[in-house]
N, CA, C and O of each residue as an XYZ file, in Angstrom:
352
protein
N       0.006     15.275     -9.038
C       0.869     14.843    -10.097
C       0.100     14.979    -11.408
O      -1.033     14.518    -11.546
N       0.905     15.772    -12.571
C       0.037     15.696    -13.577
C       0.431     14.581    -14.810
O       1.612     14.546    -15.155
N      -0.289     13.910    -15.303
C      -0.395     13.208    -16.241
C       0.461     13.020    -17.748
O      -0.296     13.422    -18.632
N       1.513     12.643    -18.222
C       2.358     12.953    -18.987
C       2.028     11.902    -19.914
O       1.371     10.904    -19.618
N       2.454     12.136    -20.920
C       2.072     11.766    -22.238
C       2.502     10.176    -22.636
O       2.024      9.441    -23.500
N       3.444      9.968    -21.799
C       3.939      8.303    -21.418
C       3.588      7.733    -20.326
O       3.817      6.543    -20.112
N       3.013      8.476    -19.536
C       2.388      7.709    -18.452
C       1.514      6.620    -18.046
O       0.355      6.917    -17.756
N       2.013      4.994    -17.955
C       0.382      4.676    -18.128
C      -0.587      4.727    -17.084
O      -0.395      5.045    -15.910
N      -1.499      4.431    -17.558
C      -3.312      4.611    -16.491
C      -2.454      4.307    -15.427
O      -2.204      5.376    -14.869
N      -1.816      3.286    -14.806
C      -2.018      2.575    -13.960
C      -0.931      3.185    -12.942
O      -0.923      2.815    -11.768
N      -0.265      3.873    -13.298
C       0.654      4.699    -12.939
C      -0.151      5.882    -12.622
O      -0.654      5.780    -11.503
N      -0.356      6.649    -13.051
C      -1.428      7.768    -12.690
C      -2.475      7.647    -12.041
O      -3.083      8.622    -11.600
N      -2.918      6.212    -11.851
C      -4.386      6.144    -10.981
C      -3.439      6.182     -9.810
O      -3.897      6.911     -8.931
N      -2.402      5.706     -9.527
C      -2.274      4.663     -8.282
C      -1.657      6.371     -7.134
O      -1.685      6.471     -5.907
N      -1.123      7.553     -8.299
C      -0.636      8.529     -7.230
C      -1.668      9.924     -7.768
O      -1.602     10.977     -7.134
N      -2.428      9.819     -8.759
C      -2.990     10.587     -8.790
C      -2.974     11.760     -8.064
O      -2.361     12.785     -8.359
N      -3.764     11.540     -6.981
C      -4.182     12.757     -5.565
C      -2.601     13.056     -4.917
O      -2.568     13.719     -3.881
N      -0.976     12.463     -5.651
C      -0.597     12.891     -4.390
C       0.824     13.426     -5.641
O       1.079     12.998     -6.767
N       1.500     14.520     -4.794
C       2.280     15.035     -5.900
C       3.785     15.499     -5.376
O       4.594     16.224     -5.956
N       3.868     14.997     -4.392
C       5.540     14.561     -3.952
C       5.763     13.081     -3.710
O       4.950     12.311     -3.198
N       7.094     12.762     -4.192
C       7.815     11.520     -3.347
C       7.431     11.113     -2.188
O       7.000      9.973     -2.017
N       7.558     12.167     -1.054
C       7.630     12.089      0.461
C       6.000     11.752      0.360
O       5.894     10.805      1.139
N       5.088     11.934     -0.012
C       3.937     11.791     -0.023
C       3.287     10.302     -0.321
O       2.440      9.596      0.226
N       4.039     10.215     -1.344
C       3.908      8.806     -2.069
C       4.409      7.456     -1.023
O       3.793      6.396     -0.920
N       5.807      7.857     -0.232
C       6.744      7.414      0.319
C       5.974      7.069      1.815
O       6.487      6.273      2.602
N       4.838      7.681      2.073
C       3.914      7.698      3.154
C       2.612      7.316      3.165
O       1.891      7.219      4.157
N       2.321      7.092      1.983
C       1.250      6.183      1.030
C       1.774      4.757      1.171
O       1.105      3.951      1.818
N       2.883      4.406      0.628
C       3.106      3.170      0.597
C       3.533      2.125      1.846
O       3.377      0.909      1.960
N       4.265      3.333      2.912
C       4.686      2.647      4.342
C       3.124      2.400      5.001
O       2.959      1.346      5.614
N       1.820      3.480      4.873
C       0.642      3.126      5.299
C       0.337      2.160      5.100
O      -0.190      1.484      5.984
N       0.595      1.567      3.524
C      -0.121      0.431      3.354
C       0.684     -1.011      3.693
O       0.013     -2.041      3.747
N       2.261     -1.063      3.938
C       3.003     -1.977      4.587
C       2.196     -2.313      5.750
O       1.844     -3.460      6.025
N       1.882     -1.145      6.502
C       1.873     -1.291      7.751
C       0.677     -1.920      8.025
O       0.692     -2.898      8.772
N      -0.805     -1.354      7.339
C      -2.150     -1.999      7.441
C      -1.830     -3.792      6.685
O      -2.588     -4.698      7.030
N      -0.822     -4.043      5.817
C      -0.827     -5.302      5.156
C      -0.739     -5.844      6.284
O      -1.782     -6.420      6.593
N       0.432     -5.933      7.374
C       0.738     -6.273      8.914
C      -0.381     -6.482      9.421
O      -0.930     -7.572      9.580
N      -0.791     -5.367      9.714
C      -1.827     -5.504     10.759
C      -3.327     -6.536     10.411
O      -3.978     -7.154     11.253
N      -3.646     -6.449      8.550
C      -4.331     -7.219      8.494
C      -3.872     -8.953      8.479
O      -4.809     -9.711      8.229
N      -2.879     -9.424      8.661
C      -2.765    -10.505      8.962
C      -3.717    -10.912     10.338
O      -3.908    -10.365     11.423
N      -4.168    -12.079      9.739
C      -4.949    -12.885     10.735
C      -4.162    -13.171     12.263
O      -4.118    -14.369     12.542
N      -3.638    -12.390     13.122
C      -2.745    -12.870     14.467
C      -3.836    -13.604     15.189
O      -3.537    -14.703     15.656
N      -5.118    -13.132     15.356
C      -5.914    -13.783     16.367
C      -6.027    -15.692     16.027
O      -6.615    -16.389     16.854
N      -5.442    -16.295     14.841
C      -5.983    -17.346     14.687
C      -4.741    -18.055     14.802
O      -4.596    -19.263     14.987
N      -3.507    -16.815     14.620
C      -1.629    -17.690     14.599
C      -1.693    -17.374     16.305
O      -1.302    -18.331     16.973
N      -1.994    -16.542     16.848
C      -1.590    -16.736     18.238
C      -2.986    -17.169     19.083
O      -3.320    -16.583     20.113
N      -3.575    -18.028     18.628
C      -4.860    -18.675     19.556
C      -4.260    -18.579     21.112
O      -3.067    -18.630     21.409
N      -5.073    -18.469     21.776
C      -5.128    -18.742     23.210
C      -4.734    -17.309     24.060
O      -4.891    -17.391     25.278
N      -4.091    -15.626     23.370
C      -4.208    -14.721     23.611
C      -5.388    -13.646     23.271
O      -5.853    -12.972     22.352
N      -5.546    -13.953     24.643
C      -7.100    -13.110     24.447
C      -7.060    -11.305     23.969
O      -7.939    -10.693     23.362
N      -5.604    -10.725     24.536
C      -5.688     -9.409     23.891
C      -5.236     -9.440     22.578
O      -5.317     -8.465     21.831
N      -4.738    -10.571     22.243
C      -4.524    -10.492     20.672
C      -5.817    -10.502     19.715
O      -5.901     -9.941     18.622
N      -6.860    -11.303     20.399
C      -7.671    -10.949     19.364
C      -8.422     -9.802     20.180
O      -8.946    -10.679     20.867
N      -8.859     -8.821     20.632
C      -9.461     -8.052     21.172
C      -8.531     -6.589     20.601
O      -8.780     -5.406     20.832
N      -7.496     -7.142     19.858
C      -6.535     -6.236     19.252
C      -6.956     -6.010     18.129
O      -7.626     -5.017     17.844
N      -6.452     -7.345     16.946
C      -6.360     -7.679     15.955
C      -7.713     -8.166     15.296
O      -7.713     -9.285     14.781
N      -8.725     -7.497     15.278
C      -9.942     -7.718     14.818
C     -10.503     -9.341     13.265
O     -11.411    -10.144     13.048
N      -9.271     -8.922     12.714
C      -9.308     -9.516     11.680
C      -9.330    -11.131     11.323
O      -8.200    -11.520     11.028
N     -10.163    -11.986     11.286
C     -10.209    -13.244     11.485
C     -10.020    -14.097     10.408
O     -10.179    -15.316     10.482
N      -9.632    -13.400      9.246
C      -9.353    -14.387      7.608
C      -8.719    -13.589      7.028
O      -8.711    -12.380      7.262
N      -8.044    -14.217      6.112
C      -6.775    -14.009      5.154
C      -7.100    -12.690      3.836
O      -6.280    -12.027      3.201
N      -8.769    -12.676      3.777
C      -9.353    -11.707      2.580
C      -8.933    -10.595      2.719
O      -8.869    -10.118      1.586
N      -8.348     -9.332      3.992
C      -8.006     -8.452      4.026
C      -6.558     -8.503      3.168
O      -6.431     -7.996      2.054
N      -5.577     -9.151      3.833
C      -4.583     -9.312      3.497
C      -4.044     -9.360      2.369
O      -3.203     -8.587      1.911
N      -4.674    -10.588      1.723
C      -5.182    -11.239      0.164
C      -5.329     -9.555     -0.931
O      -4.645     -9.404     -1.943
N      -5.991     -8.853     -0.600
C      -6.007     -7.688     -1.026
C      -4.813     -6.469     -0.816
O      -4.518     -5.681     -1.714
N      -4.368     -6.471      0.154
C      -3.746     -5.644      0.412
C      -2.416     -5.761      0.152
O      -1.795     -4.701      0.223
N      -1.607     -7.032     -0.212
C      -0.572     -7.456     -0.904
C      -0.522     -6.699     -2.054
O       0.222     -5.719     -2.047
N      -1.376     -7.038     -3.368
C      -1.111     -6.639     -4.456
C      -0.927     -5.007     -4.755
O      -0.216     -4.391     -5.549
N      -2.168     -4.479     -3.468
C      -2.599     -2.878     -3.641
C      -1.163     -2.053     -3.336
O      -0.847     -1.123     -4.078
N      -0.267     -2.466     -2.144
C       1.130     -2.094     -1.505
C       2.472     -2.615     -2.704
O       3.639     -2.246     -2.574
N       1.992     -3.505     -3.807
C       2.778     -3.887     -4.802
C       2.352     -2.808     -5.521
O       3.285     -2.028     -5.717
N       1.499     -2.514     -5.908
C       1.024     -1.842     -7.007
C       1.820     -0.256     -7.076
O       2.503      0.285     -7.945
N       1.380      0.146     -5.772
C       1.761      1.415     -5.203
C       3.395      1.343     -5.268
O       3.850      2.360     -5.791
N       4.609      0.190     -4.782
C       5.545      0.045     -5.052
C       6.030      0.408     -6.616
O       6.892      1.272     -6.777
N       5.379     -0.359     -7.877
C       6.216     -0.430     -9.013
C       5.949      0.831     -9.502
O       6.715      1.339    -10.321
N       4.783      1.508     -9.039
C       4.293      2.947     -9.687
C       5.201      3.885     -9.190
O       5.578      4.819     -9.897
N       5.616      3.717     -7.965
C       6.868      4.651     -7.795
C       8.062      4.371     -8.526
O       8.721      5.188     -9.171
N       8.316      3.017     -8.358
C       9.705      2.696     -8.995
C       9.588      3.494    -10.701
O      10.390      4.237    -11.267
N       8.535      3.074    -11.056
C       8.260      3.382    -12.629
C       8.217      5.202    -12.714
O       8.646      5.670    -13.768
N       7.827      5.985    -11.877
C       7.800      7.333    -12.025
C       9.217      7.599    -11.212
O       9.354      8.822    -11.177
N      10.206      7.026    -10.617
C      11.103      7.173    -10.321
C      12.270      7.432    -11.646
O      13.006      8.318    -12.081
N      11.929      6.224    -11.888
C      12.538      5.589    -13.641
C      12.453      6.925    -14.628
O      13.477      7.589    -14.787
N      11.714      7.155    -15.023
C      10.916      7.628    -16.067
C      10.591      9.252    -15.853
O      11.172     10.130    -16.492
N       9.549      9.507    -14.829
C       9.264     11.358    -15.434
C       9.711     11.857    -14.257
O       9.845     13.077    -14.356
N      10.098     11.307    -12.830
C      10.614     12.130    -11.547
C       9.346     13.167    -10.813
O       8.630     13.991    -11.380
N       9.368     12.952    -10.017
C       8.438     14.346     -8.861
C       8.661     15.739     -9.434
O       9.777     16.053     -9.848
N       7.553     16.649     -9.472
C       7.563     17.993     -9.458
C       8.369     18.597     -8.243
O       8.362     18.097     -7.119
N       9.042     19.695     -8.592
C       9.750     20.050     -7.455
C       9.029     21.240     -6.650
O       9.529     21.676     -5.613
């Protein structure tokens, strides 16, 4: 994606490397999906042992992060949706 003259930083950092929709659109379900997975299950479902032998993750800090990063990636589409559209 190249850089347009109204674009801000934060918009351009967040798709930089990627320069279709469908691309972007697979960027952001990745990161739904890791937000999921970093939820703490081993400590909400105590007493399943393949849950934690699954779910590695034992505190909220993954998560905590990965909220805002899957927001971020959200409004930057909405906003290049809005505004300058995908190269075709």
């Amino acid at each position: 994606m190249e850089k347009t003259d109204n674009m801000p930083l934060w918009v351009f950092l967040a798709f930089s490397s990627i320069s279709t929709r469908k691309g972007a659109l697979i960027l952001i379900r990745a990161s739904v999906l890791f937000t999921l997975y970093t939820v703490p299950w081993a400590g909400i479902l105590a007493g399943h042992d393949w849950v934690a032998s699954l779910f590695l993750i034992k505190d909220w800090s993954w998560f905590a992060m990965m909220v805002p990063i899957t927001f971020w990636y959200w409004i930057s589409l909405k906003w290049i949706d809005k505004n300058t559209g995908w190269a075709t």
